[in-house]
Every structure is written in C-alpha cells, then in structure tokens.
C-alpha positions in Angstrom: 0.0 0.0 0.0 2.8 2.5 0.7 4.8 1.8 -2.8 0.8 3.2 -4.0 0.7 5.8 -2.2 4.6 6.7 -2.0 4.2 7.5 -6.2 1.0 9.5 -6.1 1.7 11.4 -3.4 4.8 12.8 -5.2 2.8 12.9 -8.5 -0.1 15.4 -6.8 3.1 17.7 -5.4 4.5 18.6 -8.5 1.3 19.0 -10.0 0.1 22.0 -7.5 3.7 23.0 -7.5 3.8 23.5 -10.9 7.1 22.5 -11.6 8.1 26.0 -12.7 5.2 26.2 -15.1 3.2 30.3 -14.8 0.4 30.9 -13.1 -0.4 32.9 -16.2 -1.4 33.0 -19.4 1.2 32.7 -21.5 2.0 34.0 -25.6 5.0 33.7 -27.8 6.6 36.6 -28.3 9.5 37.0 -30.9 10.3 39.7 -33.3 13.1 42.5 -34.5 14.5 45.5 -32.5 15.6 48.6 -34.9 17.2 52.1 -34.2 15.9 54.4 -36.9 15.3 51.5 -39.2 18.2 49.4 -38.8 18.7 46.6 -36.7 19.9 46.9 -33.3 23.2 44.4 -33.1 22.9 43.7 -29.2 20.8 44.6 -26.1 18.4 42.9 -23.8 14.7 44.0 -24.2 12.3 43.6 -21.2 8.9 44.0 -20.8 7.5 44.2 -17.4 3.9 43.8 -17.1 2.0 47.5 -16.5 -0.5 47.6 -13.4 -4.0 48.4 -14.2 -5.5 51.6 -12.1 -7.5 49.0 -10.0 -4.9 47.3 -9.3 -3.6 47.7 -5.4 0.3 47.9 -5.0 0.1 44.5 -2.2 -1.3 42.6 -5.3 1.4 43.9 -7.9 3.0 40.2 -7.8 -0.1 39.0 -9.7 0.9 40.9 -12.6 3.5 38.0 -13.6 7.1 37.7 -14.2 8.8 40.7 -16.3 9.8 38.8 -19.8 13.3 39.6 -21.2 14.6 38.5 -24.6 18.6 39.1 -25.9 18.9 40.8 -29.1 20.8 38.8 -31.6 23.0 40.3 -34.5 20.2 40.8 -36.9 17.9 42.6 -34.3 15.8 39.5 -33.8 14.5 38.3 -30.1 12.3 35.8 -28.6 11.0 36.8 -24.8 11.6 34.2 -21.8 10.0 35.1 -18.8 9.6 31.4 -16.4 11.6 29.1 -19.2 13.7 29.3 -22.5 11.7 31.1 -24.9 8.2 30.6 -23.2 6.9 34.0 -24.0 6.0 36.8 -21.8 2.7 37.1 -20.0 -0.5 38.1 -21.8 -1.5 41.8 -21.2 0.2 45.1 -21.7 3.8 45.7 -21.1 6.2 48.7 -20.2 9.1 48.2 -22.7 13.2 48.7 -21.8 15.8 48.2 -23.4 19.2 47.2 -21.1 22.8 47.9 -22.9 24.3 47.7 -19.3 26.0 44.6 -19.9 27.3 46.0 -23.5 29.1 49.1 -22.2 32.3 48.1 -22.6 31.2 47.1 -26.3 32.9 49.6 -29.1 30.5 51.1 -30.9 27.1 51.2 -28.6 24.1 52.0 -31.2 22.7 55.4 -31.0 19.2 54.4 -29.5 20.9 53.3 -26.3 17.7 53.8 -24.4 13.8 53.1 -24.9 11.5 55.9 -24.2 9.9 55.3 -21.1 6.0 55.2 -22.2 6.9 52.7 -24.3 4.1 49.9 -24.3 2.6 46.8 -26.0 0.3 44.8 -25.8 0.7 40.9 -25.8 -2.5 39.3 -27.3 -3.3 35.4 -26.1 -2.4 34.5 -29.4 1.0 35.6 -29.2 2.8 37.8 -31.6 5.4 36.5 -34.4 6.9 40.2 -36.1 6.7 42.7 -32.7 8.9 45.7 -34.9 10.3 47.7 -31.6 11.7 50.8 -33.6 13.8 53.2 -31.3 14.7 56.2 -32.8 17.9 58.1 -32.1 16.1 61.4 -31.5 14.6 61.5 -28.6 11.7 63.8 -29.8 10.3 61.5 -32.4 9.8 58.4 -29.9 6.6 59.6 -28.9 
C-alpha cells in the first residue's frame, strides 16, 4: 500500500507546484528590434507587465514575471519570462531596453535607451513580427 501511495503522493506535489510552469497565461513573443530603421546588433529587451489603475500595489506580484529577450545580430529576439523562450505574460507591457551589460562594447548604437511610455500589448495568441523601432532622436519616440 505504501509503494501506491509513495508514487501519487509525489505525482499530486508537483502538479500544485507547478514544476516551474506560470500561473499565467502565457503568448510567444518574438520579433526585430531597430534604431531608426536598422537593426539593433545587441541589447536585452524587457517587458515588465503595466499595473491596471485598479490594481492595489500588495497585489502587484499577480501581474506576472517581467519577460526579457537578448537581441541577436540581426535585431531578432524571442521573450523568456519562467523558461527558454516561453513568452511573456498576456497583457500590456512597459518596454526597456538594457545595454548595461554592453558598455564596454565599441560602438554602442545610437538608441541606447527606450522611451519610457513605451508599451505593447501581448495578445493570447502571441505575436510573431513585434517591430520595436527606437529612434535616435529623442523627440520623435513619442
């Protein structure tokens, strides 16, 4: 009776734990980062998940995990947020981009910053061709 109940006891853990899996719905989210039309050669992109106005702060944590996504060499990127390449959380998003980590890189691209109302929206069904197109004057991001 114990080898039984050993196995299913184990089995009904890791299926309320989750095994890492979100809470949230989830969408694929890939696409190309440019600065004034050209791709951006490095950076990470992140997109943390904007509070709605009825949202309290104490209950900010059910917004979801803040997805982040490397830019390759051809501008491309593909968001992770709780495993490789699982998307970012559906809903709207505040946009950064992060070139910390590339400072020491010769040759930082002019758009070295997002504007900071920067937002999209991540539909259930995902999105396949996101375009995030910084410009590097400052005026003509809004």
């Amino acid at each position: 009776m114990r080898t039984i109940l050993f196995p299913l006891s184990i089995g009904l853990l890791l299926s309320v734990a989750g095994c890492g899996q979100s809470q949230f719905e989830m969408a694929d989210v890939e696409g190309t980062c440019t600065c004034d039309g050209v791709p951006m050669p490095m950076g990470m992109l992140v997109f943390t998940p904007v509070k709605p106005p009825n949202l309290t702060n104490d209950k900010v944590h059910e917004l979801g995990k803040p997805a982040h996504g490397e830019i390759q060499e051809d501008g491309s990127f593909v968001l992770s947020t709780y495993g490789n390449e699982d998307g970012a959380v559906v809903g709207k998003h505040r946009v950064w981009l992060r070139m910390d980590e590339y400072e020491d890189e010769v040759g930082l691209p002019p758009c070295s910053e997002a504007p900071r109302d920067l937002i999209v929206e991540v539909p259930a069904d995902g999105v396949y061709d996101l375009n995030i197109n910084l410009s590097s004057n400052p005026l003509a991001q809004h």
